[in-house]
C-alpha positions in Angstrom: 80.5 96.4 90.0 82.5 94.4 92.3 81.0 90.6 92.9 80.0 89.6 96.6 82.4 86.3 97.6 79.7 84.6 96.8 77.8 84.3 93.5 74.5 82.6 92.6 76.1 79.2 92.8 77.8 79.8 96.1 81.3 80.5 95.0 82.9 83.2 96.4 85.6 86.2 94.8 84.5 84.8 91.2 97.1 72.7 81.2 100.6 73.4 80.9 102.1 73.8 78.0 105.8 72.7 77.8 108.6 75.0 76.5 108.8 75.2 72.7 111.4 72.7 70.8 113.5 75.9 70.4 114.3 75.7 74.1 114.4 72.0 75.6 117.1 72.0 77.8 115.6 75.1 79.8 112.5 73.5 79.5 114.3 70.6 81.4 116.4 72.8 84.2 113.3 74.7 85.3 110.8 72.0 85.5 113.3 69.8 87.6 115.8 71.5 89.6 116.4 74.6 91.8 119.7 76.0 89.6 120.2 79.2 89.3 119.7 81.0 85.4 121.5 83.6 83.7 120.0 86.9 83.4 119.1 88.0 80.5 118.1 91.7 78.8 114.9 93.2 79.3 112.0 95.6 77.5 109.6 97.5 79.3 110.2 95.7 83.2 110.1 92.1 81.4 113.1 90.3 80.5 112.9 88.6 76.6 113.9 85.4 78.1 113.7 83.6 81.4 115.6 85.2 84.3 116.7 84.8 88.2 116.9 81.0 89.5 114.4 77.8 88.8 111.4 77.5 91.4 111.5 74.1 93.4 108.3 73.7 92.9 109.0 70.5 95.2 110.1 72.7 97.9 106.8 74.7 97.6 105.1 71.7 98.3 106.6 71.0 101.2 106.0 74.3 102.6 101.9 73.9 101.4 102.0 70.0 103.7 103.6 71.7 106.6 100.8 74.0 106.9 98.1 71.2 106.6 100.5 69.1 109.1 98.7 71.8 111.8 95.5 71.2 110.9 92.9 73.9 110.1 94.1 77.2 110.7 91.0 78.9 111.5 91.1 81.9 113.9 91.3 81.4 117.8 92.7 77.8 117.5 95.9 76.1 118.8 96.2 75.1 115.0 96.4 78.8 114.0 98.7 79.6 116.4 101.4 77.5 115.9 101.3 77.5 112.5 102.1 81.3 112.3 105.0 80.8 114.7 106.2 78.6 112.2 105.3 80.7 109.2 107.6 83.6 111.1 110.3 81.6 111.8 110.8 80.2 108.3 110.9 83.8 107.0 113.2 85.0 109.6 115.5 81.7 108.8 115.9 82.9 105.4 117.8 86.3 106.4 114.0 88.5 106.3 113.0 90.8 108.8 109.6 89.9 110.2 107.5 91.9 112.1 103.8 91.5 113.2 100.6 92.9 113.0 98.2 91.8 116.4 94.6 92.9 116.5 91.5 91.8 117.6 89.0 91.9 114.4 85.0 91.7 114.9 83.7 89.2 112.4 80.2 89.5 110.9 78.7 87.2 113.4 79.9 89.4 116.2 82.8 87.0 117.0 86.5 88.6 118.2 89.0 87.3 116.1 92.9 87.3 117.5 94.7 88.1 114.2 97.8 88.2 113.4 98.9 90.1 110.0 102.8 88.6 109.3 105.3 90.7 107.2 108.4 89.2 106.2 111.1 92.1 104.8 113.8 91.4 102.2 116.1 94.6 102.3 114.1 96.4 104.8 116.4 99.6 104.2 115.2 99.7 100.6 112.5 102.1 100.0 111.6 100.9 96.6 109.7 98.0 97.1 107.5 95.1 95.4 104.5 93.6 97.7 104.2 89.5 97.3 101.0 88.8 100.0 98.7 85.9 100.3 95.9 84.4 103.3 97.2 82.1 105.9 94.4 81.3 107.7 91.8 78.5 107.1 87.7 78.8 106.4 86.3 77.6 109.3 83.3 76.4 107.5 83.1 73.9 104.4 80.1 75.6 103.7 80.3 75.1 100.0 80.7 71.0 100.3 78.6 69.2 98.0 77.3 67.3 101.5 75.6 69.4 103.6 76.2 67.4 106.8 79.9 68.9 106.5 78.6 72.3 105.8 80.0 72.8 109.7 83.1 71.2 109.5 86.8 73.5 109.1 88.4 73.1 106.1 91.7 72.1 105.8 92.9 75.0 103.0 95.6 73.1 101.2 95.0 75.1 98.2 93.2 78.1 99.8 95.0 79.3 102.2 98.7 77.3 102.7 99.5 77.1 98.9 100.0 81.0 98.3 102.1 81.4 101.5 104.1 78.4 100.2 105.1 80.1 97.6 106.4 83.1 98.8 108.1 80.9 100.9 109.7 79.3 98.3 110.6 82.6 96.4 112.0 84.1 99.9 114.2 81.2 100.2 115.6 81.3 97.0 116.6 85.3 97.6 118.4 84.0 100.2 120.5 81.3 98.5 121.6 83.7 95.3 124.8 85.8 96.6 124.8 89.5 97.5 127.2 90.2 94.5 126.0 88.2 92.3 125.1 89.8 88.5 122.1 87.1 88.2 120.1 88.9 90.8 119.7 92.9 90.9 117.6 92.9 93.5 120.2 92.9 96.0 121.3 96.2 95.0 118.5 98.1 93.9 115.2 96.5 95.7 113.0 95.2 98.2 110.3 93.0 98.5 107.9 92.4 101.4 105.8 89.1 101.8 102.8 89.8 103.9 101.0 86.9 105.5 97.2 88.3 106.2 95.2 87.3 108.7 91.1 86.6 108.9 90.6 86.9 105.0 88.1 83.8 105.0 85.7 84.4 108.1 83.1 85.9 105.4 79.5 85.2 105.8 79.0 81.5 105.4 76.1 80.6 103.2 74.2 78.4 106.1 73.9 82.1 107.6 70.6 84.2 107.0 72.8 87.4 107.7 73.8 89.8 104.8 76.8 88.4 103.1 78.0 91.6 103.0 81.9 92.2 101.3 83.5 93.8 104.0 83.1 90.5 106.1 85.8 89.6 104.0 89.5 89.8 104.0 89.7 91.8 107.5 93.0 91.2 108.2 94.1 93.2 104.8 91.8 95.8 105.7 92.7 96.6 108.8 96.4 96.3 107.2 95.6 98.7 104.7 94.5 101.0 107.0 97.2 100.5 109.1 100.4 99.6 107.7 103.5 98.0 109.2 105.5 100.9 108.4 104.1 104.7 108.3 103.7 106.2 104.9 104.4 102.6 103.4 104.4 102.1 99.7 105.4 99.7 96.9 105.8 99.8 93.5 103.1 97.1 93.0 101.4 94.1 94.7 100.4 90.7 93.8 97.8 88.7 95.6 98.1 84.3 95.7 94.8 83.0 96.1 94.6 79.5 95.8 97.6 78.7 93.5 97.9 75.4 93.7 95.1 73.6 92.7 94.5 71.1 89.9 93.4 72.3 86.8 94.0 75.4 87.5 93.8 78.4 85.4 94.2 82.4 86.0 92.4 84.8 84.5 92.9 88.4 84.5 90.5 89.5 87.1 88.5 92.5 86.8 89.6 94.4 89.4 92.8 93.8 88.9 92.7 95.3 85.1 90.4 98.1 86.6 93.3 99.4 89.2 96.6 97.8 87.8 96.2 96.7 84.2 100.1 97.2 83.6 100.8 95.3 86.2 98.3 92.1 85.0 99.8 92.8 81.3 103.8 92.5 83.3 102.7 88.8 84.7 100.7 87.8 82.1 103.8 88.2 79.9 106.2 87.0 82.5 104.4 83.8 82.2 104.3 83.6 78.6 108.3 84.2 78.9 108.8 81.4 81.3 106.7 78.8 79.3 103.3 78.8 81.4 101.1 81.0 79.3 98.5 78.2 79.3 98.3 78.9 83.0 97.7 82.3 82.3 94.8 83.2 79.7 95.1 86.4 78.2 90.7 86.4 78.9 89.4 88.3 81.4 87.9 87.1 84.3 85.1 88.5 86.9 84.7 90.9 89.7 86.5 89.6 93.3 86.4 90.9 96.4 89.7 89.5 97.7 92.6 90.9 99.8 93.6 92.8 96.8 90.7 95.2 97.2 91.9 97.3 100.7 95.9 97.2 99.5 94.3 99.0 96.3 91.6 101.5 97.6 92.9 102.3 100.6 96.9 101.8 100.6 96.7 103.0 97.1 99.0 100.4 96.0 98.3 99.1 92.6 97.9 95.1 93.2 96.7 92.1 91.1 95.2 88.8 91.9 96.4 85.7 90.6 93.5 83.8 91.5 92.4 81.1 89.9 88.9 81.0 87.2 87.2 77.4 86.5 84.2 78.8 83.8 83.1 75.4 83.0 83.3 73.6 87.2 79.8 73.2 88.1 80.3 72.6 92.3 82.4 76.1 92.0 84.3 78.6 89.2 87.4 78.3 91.7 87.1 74.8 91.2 85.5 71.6 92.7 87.4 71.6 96.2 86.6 75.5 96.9 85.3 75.6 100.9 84.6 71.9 101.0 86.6 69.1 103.1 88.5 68.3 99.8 90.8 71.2 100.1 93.5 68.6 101.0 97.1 68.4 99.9 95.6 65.3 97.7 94.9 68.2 95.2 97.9 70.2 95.3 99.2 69.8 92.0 103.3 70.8 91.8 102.8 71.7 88.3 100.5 74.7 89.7 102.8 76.0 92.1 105.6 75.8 89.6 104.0 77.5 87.0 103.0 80.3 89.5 106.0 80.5 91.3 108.5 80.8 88.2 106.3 83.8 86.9 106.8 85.9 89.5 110.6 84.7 89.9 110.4 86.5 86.3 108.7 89.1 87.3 111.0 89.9 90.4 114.5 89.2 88.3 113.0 91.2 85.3 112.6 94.8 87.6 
């Protein structure tokens, strides 16, 4: 049974560890530069050691502000606008091909929303591919604030929102700095990867609403991407979804529909980030039900996709955490150690294929 966004106490689609003494000076290079690593041999799709370059997790950062720097980037506004522009044009700076998606989406109170699905193409010629795709747009209400006089108010999506597209910024940026040639990197020969940017994921039924907060008010920009892909006859090897992966405190459970319609997929990451030194980020314990963007690219695309999203059991205000669709989703809680625990598992991932 899938989970509404919501739950009974309003939340919607329901720290680190340090390397081991055996590997310090890793522990060191990964944690506080952007070098690149040596590759090493893999089992089963996962390298045995830590592969492909460090994530900047600094970088990342930057990428999560510049997004805030806008504003709120909830559907219709100036805000929204120009922050896609600039989401395109960093893509397209780092040597992807980026094409759009435009379509106007009815929203469950009726309203016509100008979305704008973004797809940024590494090796477009490739047809073996990997799918890395996140939410860019903002919740337009902080309807889950603990004061009810901002239940109205936009919210400002540091974490849910800007922080997942930050990182497949960082991650496209760093294909694009490791040489065509190079024996680090296999990618360049063998495989592609597409970053999709989706549109009008958070214009669900707010809770202040007496409509049905029904699921399919959710995530419309990957539906209507699912249904209608950017290329005909598109497919990938797999997907993973970033949901709000930079928060404090945060940790990712293995979600249920995400074990339900790619468990070897949540068992590659999982161990990616056990390889790379993060497993306290990543609980082998299994989450709950979410309806999330992940849901269309597996039913309908028929792409088997994950979400690394993250799973506070114990947060009263929320279970993803205490700034979940409230004014306090600033870059004040953006925590570097988040993205960089995030970001270097799926470097693992994408250096381990």
């Amino acid at each position: 049974m899938i989970t509404r966004r919501y739950h009974h106490n309003g939340v919607k689609r329901t720290v680190a560890r340090v390397f081991s003494f055996i590997i310090p000076l890793f522990s060191f290079l990964l944690l506080t530069s952007c070098s690149l690593r040596k590759q090493a041999a893999n089992t089963d799709n996962v390298a045995l050691q830590p592969v492909g370059p460090a994530f900047c997790a600094d970088s990342a950062f930057a990428f999560c502000e510049k997004q805030c720097d806008f504003g709120p980037r909830t559907m219709n506004s100036q805000a929204h606008e120009d922050c896609g522009l600039w989401i395109m044009q960093k893509f397209s700076s780092y040597g992807l091909q980026v094409t759009t998606q435009h379509a106007l989406l009815k929203g469950y109170d009726g309203t016509m929303l100008r979305a704008t699905n973004i797809i940024a193409s590494y090796r477009p010629e490739l047809s073996d591919r990997i799918l890395l795709c996140a939410h860019w747009d903002s919740r337009p209400w902080a309807d889950n604030d603990p004061d009810e006089a901002n239940w109205h108010q936009p919210v400002m999506a540091a974490n849910d929102g800007a922080s997942g597209v930050a990182v497949m910024l960082e991650i496209a940026r760093l294909l694009n700095t490791v040489p065509a040639d190079s024996s680090l990197f296999t990618l360049h020969s063998s495989l592609g990867v597409d970053f999709i940017c989706f549109d009008a994921e958070d214009w669900g039924t707010p809770q202040w609403d007496d409509s049905p907060s029904y699921s399919d008010t959710w995530a419309l920009g990957a539906q209507y991407w699912a249904a209608n892909p950017h290329v005909d006859g598109y497919s990938a090897r797999y997907g993973i979804l970033l949901d709000m992966v930079g928060g404090e405190g945060a940790q990712f459970y293995q979600e249920q529909q995400s074990l339900s319609y790619a468990r070897s997929v949540v068992d590659k990451v999982w161990r990616s980030a056990q390889t790379v030194g993060f497993g306290s980020y990543f609980p082998k314990k299994e989450g709950v039900s979410i309806t999330d963007d992940h849901v269309p690219v597996n039913r309908v695309a028929k792409i088997p996709c994950v979400d690394i999203i993250p799973y506070y059991p114990d947060c009263q205000q929320s279970s993803f955490g205490p700034t979940w669709h409230t004014v306090n989703d600033d870059m004040a809680h953006i925590d570097r150690n988040t993205l960089q625990a995030v970001g270097q598992t799926l470097i693992q991932v994408l250096f381990s294929e």
